[in-house]
C-alpha positions, 0 to 999 in steps of 0.5 A: 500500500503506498503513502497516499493510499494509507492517507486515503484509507486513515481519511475515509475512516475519519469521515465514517467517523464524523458522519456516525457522530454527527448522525447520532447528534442529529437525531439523538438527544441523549445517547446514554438513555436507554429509554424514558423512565417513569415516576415509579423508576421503571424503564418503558424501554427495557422493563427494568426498574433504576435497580436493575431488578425485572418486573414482577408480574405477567401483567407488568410485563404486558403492560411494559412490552405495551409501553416499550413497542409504543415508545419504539413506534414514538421514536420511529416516527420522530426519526422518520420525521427528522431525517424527512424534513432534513432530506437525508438521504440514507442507504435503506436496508442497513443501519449503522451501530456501535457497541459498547466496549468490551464486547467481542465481535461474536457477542455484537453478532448475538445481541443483533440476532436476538432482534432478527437483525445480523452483521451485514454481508458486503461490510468487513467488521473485522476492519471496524469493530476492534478499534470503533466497535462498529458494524454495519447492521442487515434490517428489513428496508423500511424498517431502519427506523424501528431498529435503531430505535429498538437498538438505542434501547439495548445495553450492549449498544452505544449507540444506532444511527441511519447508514447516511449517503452523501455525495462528494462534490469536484 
């Protein structure tokens, strides 16, 4: 690999870079949230209450998973609404999501399928993950919204944003 070539690579890993963190500035307000919690200390999200203990009853349960697909189609709506009136163009069918450190490649692999979701084909994690903890996510196309927003509520996962497509002018 020449000089330039490496210079090229370094720089387009630094542009990836900045276009993940200004997707998640642009559409999340605060990345460490795993979701709202409400006046009793019970994430709508997760179902999890501020200690970390599970919900009690099968009712609970419902009512939660009620809350936390509301609170996901709430999210998805607003992100569509966002990235319309700001006419962003995105790669449909993949996301982006960065994991938390001290994963493995493997373990971000299985969080991903317990959503139905898999590390895209066509992407080389292998060449982001051990330094950026980053992969490209396969989702349904159409559904990009409802993932990153699904996955924002994850533990395991800093951080979901759209695969945003820019081009370059001359």
């Amino acid at each position: 690999m020449t000089k330039q070539n490496i210079i090229y690579a370094g720089s387009l890993i630094g542009f990836f870079l900045v276009v993940v963190i200004v997707g998640r500035l642009l559409f999340f307000q605060n990345p460490s949230s795993a979701g709202p919690v409400s006046p009793s200390g019970q994430s709508a999200v997760t179902g999890q209450n501020q200690s970390g203990a599970g919900l009690s009853s099968a009712s609970s349960l419902t009512a939660s998973s009620s809350a936390a697909a509301a609170e996901v189609s709430t999210c998805a709506s607003a992100l569509a609404q966002k990235t319309e009136a700001n006419d962003i163009q995105y790669a449909t069918g993949t996301i982006l999501a960065v994991f938390n450190s001290g994963l493995s490649l493997d373990q971000a692999s299985s969080v991903l399928s317990g959503y139905g979701f898999s590390i895209e084909q066509g992407s080389n994690p292998n060449d982001t993950f051990p330094t950026y903890h980053l992969v490209t996510v396969a989702v349904p196309a159409g559904d990009e919204f409802t993932a990153i927003c699904q996955l924002e509520a994850d533990s395991d996962i800093h951080s979901a944003t759209l695969n945003t497509l820019f081009s370059l002018h001359d």
